[in-house]
N, CA, C and O atoms as a GROMACS GRO file, in nm:
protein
  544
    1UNK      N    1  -0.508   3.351   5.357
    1UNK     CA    2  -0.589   3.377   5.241
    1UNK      C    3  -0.706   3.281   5.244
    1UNK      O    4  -0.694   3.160   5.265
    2UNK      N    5  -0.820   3.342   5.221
    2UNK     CA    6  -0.951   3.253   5.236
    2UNK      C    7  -0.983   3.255   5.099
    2UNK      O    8  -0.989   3.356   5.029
    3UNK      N    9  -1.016   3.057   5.042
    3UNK     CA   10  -1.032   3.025   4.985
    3UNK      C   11  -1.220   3.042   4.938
    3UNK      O   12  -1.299   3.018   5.029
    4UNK      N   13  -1.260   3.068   4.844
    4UNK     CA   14  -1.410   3.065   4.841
    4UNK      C   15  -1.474   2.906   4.827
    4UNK      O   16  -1.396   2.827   4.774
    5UNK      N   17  -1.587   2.860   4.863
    5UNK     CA   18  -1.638   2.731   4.839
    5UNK      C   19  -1.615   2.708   4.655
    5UNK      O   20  -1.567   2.602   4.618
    6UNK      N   21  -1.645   2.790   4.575
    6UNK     CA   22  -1.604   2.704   4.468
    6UNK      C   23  -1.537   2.723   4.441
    6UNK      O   24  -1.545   2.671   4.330
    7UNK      N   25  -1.391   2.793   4.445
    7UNK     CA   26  -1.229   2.750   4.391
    7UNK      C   27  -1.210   2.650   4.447
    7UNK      O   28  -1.138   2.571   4.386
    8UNK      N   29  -1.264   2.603   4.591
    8UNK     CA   30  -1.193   2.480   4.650
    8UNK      C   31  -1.233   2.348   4.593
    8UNK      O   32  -1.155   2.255   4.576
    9UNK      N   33  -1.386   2.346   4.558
    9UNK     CA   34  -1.432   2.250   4.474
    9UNK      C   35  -1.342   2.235   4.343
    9UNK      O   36  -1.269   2.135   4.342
   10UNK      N   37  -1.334   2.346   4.201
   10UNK     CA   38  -1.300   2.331   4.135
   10UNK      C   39  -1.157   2.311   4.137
   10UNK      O   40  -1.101   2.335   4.030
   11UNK      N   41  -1.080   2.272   4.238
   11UNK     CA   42  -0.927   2.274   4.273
   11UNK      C   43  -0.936   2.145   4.301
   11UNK      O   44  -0.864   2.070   4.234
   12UNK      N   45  -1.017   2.091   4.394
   12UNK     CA   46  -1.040   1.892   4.398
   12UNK      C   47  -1.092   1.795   4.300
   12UNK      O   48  -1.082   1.672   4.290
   13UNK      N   49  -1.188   1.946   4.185
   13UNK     CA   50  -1.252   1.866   4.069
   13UNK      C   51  -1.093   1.817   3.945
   13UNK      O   52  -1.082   1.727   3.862
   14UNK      N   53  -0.985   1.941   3.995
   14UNK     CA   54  -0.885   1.961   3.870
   14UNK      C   55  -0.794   1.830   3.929
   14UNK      O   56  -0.781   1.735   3.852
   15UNK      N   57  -0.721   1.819   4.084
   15UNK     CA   58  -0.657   1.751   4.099
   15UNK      C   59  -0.691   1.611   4.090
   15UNK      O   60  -0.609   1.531   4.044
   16UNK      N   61  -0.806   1.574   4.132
   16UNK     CA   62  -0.882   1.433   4.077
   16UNK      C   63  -0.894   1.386   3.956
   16UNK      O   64  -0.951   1.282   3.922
   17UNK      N   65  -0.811   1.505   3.856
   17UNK     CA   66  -0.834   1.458   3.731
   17UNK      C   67  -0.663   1.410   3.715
   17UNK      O   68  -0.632   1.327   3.630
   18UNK      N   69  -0.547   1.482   3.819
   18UNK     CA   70  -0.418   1.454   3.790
   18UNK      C   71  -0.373   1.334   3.790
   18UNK      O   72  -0.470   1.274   3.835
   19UNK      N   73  -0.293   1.255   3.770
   19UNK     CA   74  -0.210   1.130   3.825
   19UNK      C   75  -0.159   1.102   3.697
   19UNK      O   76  -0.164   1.199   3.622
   20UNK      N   77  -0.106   0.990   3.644
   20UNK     CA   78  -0.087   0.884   3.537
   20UNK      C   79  -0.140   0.959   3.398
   20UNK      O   80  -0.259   0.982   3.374
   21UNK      N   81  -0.019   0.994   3.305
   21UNK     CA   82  -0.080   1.028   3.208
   21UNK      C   83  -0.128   0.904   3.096
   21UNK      O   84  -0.190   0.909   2.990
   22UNK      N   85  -0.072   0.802   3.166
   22UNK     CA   86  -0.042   0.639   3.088
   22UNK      C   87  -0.249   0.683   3.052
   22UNK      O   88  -0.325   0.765   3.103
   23UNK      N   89  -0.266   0.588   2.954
   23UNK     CA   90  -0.416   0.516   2.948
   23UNK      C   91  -0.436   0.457   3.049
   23UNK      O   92  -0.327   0.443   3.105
   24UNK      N   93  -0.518   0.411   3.108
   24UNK     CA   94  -0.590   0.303   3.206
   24UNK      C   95  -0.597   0.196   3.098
   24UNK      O   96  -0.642   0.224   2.987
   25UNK      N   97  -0.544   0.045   3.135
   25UNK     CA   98  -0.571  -0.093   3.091
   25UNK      C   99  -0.709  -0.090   3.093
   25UNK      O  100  -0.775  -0.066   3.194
   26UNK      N  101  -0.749  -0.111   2.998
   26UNK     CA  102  -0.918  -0.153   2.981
   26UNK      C  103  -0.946  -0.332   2.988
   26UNK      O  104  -0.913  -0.400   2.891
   27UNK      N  105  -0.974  -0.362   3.044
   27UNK     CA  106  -1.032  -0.536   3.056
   27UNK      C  107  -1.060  -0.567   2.902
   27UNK      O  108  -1.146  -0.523   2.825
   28UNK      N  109  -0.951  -0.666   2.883
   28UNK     CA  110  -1.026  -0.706   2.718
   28UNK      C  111  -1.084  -0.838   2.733
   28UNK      O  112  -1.068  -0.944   2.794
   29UNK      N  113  -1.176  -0.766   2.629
   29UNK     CA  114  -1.299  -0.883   2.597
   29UNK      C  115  -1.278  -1.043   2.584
   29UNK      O  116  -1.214  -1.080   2.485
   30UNK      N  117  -1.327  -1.147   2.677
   30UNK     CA  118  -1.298  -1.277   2.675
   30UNK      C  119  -1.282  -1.366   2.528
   30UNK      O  120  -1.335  -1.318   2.427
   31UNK      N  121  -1.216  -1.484   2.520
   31UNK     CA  122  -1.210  -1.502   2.391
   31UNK      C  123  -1.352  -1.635   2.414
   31UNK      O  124  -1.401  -1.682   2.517
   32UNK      N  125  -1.385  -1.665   2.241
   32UNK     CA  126  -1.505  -1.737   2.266
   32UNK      C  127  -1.468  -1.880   2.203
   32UNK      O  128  -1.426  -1.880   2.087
   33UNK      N  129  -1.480  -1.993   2.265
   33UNK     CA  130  -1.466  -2.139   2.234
   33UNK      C  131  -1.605  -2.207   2.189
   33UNK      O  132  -1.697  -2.240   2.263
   34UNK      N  133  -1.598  -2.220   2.048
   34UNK     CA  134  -1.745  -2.303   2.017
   34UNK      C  135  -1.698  -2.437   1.950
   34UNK      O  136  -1.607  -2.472   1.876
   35UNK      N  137  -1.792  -2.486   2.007
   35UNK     CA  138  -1.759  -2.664   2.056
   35UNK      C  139  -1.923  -2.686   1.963
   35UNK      O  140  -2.030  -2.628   1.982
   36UNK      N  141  -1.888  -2.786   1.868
   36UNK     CA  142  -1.979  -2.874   1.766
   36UNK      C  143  -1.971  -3.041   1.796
   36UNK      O  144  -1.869  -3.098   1.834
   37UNK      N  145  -2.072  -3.092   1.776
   37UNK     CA  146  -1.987  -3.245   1.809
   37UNK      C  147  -2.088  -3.297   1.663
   37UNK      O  148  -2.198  -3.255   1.627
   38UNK      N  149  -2.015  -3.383   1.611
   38UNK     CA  150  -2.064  -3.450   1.499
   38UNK      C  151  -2.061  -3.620   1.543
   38UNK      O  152  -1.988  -3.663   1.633
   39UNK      N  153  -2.148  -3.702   1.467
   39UNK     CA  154  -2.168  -3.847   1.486
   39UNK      C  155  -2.109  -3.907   1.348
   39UNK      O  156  -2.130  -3.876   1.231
   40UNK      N  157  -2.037  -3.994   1.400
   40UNK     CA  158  -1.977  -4.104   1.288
   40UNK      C  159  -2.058  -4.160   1.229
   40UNK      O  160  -2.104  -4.250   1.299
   41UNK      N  161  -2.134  -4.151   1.066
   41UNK     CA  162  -2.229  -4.240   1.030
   41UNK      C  163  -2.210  -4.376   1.026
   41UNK      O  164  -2.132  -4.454   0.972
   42UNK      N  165  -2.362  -4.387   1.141
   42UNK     CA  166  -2.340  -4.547   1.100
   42UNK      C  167  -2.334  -4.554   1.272
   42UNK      O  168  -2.415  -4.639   1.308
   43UNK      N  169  -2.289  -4.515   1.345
   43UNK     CA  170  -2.282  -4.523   1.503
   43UNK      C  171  -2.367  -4.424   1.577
   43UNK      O  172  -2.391  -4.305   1.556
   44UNK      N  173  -2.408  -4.512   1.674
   44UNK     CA  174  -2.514  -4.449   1.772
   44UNK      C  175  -2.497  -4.506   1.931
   44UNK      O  176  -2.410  -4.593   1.941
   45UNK      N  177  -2.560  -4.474   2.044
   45UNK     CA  178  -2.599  -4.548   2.148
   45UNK      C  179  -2.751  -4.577   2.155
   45UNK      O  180  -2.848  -4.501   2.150
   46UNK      N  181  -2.742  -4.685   2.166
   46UNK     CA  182  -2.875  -4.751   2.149
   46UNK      C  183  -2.981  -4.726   2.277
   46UNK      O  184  -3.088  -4.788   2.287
   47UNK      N  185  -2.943  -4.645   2.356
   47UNK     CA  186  -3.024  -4.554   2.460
   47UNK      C  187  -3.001  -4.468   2.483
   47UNK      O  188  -2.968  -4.438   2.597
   48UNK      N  189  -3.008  -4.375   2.375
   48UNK     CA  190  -2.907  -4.256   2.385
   48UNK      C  191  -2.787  -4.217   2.476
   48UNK      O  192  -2.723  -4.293   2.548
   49UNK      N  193  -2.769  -4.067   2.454
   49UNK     CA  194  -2.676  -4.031   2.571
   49UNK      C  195  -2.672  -3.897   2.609
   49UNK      O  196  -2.788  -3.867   2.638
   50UNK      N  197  -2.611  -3.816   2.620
   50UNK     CA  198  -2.619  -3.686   2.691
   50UNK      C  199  -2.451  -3.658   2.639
   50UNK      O  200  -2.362  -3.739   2.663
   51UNK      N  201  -2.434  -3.563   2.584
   51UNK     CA  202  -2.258  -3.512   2.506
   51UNK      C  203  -2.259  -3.389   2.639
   51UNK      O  204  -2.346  -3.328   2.702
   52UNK      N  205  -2.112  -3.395   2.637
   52UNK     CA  206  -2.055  -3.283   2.738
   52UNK      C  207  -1.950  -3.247   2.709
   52UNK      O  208  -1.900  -3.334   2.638
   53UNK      N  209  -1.875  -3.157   2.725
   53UNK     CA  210  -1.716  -3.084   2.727
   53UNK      C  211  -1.730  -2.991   2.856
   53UNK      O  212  -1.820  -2.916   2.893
   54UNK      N  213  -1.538  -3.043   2.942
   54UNK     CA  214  -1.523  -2.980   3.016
   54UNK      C  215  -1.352  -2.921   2.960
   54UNK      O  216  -1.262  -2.961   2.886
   55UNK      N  217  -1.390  -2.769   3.076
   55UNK     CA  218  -1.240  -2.683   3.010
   55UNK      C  219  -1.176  -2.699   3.132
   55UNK      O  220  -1.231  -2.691   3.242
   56UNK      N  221  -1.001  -2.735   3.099
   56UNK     CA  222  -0.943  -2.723   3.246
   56UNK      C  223  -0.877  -2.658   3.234
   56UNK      O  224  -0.847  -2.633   3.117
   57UNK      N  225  -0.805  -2.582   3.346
   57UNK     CA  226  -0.689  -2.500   3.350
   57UNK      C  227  -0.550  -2.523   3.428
   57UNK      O  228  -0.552  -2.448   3.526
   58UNK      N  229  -0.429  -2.596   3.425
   58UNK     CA  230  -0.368  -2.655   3.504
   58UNK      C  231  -0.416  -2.744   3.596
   58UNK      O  232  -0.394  -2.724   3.715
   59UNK      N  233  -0.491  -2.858   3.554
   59UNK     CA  234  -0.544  -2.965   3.563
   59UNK      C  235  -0.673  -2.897   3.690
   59UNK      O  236  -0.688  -2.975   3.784
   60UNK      N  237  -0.733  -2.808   3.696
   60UNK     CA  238  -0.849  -2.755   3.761
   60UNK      C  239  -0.965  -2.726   3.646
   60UNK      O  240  -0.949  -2.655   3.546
   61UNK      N  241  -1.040  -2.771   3.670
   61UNK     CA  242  -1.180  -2.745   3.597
   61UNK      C  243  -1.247  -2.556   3.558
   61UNK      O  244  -1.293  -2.473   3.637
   62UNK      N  245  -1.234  -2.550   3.470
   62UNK     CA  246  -1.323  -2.415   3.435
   62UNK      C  247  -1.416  -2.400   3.446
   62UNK      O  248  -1.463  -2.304   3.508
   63UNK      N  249  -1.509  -2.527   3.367
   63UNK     CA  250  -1.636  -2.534   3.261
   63UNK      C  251  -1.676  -2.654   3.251
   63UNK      O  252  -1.607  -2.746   3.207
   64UNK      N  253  -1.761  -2.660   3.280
   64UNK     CA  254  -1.844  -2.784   3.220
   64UNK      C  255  -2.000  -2.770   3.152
   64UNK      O  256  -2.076  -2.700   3.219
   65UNK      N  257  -2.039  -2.810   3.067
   65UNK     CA  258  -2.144  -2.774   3.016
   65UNK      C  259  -2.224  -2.893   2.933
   65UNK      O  260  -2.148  -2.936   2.846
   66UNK      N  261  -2.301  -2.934   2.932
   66UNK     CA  262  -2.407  -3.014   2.862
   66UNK      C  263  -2.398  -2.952   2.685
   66UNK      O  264  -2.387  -2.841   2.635
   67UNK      N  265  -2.404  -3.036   2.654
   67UNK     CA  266  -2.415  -2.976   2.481
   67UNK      C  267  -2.559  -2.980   2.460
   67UNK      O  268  -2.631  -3.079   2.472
   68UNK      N  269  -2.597  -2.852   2.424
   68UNK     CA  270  -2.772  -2.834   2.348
   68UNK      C  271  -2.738  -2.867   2.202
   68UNK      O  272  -2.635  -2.818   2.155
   69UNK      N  273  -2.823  -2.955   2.121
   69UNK     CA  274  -2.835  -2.954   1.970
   69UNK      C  275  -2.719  -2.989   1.959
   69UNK      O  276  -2.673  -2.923   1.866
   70UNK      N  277  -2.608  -3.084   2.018
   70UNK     CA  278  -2.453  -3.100   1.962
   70UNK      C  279  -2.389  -2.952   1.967
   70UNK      O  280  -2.344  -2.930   1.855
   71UNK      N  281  -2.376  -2.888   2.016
   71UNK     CA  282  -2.340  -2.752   2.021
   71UNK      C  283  -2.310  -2.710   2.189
   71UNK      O  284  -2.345  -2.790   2.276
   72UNK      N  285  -2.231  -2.559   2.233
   72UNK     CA  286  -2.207  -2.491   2.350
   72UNK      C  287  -2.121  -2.417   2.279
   72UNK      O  288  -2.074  -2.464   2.175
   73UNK      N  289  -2.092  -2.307   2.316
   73UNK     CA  290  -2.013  -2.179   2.370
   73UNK      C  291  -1.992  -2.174   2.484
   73UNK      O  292  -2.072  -2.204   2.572
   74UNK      N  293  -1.848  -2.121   2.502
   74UNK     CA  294  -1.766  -2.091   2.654
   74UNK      C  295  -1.718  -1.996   2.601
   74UNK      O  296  -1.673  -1.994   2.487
   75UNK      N  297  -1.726  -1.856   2.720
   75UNK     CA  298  -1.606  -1.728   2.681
   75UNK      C  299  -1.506  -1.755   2.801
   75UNK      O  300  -1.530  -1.770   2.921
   76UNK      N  301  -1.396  -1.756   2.737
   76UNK     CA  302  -1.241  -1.764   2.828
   76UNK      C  303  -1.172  -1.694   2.859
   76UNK      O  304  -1.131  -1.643   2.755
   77UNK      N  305  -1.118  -1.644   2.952
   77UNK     CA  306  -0.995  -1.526   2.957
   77UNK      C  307  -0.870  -1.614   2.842
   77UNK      O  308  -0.881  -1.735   2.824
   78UNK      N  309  -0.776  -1.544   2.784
   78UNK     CA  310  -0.678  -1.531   2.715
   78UNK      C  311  -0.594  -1.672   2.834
   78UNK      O  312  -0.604  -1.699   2.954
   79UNK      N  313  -0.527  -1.719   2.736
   79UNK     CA  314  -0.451  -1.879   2.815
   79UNK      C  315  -0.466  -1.968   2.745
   79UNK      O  316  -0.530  -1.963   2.640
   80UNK      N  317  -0.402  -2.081   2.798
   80UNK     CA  318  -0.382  -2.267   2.756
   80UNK      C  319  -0.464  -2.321   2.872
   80UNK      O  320  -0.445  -2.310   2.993
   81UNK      N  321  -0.577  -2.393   2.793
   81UNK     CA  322  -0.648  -2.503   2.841
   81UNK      C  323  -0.659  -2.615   2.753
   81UNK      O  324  -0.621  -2.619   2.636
   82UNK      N  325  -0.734  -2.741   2.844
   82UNK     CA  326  -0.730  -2.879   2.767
   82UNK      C  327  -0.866  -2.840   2.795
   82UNK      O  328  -0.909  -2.787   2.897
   83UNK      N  329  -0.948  -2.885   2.653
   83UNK     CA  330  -1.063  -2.930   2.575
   83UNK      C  331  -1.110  -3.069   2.694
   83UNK      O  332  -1.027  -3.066   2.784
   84UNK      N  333  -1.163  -3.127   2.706
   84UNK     CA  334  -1.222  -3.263   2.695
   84UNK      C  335  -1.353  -3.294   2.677
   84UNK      O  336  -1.438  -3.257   2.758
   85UNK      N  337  -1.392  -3.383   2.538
   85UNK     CA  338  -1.535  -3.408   2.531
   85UNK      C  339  -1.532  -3.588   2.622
   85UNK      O  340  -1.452  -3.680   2.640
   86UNK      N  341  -1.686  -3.551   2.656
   86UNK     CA  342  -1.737  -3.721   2.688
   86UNK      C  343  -1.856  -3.700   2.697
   86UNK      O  344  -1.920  -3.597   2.716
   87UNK      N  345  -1.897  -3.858   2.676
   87UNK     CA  346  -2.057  -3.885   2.676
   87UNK      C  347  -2.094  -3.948   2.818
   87UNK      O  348  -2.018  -3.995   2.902
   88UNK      N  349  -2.222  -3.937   2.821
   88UNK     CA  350  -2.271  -4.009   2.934
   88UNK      C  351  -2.388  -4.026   2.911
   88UNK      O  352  -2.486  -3.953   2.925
   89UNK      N  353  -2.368  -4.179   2.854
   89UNK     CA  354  -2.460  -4.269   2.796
   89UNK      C  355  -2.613  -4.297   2.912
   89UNK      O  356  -2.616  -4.274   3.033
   90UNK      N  357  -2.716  -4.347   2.832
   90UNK     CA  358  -2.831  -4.349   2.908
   90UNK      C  359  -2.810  -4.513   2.940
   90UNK      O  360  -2.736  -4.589   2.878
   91UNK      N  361  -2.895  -4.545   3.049
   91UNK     CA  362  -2.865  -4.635   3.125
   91UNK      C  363  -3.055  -4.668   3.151
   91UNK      O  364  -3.129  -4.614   3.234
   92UNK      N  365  -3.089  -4.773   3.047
   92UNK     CA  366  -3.229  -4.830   3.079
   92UNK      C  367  -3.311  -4.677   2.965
   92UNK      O  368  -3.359  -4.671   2.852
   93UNK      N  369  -3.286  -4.574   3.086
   93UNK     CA  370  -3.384  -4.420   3.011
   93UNK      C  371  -3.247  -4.341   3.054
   93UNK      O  372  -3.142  -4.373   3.111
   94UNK      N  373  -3.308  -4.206   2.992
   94UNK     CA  374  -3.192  -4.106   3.016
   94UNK      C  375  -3.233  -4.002   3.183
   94UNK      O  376  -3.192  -3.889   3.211
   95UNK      N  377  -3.303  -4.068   3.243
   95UNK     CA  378  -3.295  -4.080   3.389
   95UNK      C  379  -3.182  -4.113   3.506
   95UNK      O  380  -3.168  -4.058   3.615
   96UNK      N  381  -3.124  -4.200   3.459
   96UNK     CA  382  -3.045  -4.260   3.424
   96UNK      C  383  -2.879  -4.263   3.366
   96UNK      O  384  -2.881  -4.271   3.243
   97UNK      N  385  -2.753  -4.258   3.416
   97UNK     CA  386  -2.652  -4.240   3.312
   97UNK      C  387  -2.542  -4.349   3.378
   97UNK      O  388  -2.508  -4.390   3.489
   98UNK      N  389  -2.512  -4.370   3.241
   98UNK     CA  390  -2.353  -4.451   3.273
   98UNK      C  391  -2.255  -4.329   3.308
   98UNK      O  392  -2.264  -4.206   3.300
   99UNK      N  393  -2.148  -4.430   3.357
   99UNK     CA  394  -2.032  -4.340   3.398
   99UNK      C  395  -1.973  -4.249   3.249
   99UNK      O  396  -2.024  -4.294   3.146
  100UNK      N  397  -1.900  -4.159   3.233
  100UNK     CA  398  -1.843  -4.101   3.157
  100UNK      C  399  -1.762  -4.238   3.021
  100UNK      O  400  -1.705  -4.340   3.058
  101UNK      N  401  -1.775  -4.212   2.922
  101UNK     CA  402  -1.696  -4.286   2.833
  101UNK      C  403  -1.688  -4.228   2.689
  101UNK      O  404  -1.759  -4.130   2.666
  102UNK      N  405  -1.626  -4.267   2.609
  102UNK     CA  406  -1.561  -4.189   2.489
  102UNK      C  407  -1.555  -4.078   2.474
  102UNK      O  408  -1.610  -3.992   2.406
  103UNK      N  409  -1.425  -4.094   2.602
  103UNK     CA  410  -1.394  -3.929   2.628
  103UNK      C  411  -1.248  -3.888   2.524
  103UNK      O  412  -1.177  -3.977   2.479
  104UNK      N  413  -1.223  -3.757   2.501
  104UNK     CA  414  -1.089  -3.728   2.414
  104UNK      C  415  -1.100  -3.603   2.443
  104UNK      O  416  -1.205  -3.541   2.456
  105UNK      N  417  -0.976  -3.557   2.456
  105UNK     CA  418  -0.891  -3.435   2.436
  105UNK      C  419  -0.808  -3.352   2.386
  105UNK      O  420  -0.733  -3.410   2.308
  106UNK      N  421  -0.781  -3.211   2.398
  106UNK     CA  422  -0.715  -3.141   2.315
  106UNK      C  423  -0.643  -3.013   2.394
  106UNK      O  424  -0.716  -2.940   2.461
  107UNK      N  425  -0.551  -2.995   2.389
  107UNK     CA  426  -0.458  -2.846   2.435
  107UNK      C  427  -0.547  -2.753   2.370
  107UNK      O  428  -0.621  -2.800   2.282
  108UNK      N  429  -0.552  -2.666   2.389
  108UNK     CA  430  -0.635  -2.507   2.296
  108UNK      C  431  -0.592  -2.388   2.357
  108UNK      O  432  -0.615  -2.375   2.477
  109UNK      N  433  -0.529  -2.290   2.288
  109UNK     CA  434  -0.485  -2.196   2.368
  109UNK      C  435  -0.578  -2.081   2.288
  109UNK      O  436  -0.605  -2.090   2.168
  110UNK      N  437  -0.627  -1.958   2.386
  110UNK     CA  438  -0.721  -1.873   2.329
  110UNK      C  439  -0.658  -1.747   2.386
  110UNK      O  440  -0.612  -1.719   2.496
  111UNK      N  441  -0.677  -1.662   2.242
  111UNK     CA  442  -0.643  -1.505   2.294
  111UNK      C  443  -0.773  -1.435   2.305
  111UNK      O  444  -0.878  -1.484   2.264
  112UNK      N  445  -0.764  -1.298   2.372
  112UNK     CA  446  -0.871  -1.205   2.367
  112UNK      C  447  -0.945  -1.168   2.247
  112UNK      O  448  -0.875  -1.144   2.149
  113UNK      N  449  -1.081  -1.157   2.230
  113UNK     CA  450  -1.112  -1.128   2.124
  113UNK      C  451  -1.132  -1.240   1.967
  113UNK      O  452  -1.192  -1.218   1.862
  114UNK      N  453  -1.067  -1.338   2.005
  114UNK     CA  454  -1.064  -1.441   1.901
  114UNK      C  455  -1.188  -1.552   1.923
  114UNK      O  456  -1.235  -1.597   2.027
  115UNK      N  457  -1.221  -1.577   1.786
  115UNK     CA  458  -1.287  -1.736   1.813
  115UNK      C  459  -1.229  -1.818   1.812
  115UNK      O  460  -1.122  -1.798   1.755
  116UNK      N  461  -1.249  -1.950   1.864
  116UNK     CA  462  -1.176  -2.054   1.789
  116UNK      C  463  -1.308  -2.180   1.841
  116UNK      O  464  -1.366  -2.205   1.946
  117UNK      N  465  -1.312  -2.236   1.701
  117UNK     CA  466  -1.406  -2.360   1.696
  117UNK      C  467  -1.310  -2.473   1.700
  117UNK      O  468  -1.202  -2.485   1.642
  118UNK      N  469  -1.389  -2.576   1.804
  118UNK     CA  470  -1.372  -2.715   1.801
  118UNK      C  471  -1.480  -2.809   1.774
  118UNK      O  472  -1.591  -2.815   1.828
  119UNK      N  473  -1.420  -2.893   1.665
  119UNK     CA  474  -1.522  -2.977   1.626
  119UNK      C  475  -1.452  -3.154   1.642
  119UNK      O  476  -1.344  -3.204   1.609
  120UNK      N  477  -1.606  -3.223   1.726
  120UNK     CA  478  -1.552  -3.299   1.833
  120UNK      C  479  -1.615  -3.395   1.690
  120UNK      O  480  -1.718  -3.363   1.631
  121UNK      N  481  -1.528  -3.518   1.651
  121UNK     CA  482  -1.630  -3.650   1.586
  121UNK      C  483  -1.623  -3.761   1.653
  121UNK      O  484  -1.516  -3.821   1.655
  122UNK      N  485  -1.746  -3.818   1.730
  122UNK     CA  486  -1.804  -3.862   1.802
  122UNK      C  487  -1.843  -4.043   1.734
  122UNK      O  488  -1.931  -4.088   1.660
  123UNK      N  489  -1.773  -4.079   1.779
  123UNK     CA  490  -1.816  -4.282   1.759
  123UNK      C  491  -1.833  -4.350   1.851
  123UNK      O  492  -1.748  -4.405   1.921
  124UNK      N  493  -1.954  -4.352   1.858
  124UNK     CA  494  -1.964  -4.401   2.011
  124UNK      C  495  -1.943  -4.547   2.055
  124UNK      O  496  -1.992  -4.625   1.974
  125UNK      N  497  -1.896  -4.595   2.139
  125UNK     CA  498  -1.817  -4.694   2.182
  125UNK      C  499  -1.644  -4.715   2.090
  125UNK      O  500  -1.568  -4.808   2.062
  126UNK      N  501  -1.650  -4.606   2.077
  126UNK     CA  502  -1.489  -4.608   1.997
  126UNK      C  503  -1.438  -4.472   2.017
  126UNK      O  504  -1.340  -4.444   1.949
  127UNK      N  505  -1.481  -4.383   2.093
  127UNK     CA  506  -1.404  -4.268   2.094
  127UNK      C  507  -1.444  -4.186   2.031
  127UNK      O  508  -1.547  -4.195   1.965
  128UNK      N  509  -1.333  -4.035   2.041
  128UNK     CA  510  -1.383  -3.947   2.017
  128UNK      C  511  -1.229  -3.867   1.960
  128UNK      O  512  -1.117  -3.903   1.997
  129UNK      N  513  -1.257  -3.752   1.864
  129UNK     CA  514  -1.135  -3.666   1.810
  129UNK      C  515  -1.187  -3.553   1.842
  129UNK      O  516  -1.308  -3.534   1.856
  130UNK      N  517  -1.067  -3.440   1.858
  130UNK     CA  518  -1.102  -3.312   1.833
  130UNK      C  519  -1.049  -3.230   1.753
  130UNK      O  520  -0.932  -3.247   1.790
  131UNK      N  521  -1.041  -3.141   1.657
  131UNK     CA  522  -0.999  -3.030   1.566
  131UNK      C  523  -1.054  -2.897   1.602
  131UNK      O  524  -1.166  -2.860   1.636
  132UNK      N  525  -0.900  -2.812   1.575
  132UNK     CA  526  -0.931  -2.745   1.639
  132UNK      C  527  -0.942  -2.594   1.476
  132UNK      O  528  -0.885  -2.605   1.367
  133UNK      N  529  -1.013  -2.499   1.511
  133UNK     CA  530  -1.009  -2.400   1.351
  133UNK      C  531  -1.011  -2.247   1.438
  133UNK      O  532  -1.076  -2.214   1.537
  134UNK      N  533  -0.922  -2.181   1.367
  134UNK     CA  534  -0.981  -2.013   1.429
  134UNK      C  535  -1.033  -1.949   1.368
  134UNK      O  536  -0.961  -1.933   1.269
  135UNK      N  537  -1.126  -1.889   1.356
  135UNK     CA  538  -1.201  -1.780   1.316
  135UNK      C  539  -1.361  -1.810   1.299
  135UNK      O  540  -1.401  -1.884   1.389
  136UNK      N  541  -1.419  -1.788   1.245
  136UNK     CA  542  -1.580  -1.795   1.196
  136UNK      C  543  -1.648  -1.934   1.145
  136UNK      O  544  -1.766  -1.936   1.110
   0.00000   0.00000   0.00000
């Protein structure tokens, strides 16, 4: 029996549609980590400094990012990571940096789709806290 050119097409267009009646997993949307850093009144570095947070993942690095305006956003896949803020103080000019110091950390675990803010308070030459909030 001879097949015509388009039953055979429309017979590869039908079976290409068969398999899995399941849904297809759709990739869900990364979750978003926004990181604030606030200053202890009354404390400063007296040559400035440069604020940073890095994200790790089973002690491997994610993220690292410079804070603009005391501020960053990171989007994460769904998981447990540690937070860590530190500064890196200016040294003469901000040409210039000291090694890493008043650094602190935090566990944070993020699902898909969620925010969650951390807000870092920052004393410089004394450390640093983090809190952690979900939503907006």
């Amino acid at each position: 029996m001879k097949l015509s050119t388009a039953t055979v097409v429309l017979a590869i267009g039908l079976l290409a549609g068969c398999g899995s009646s399941r849904p297809q997993a759709g990739g869900s949307r990364p979750a978003t980590l926004r990181v604030k850093q606030v200053m202890v009144p009354g404390s400063l570095y007296f040559e400035g400094s440069y604020s940073y947070v890095r994200v790790e993942r089973e002690g491997r690095e994610v993220a690292k990012v410079k804070l603009e305006d005391s501020r960053a956003e990171l989007r994460l896949d769904e998981g447990s990571y540690r937070l860590i803020s530190f500064q890196r103080p200016c040294d003469s000019n901000c040409g210039y940096l000291d090694p890493p110091m008043d650094q602190c950390d935090l566990p944070v675990d993020v699902a898909p789709d969620k925010l969650v803010t951390a807000t870092v308070r920052l004393s410089p030459g004394k450390g640093c806290t983090i809190a952690l909030a979900d939503g907006d």
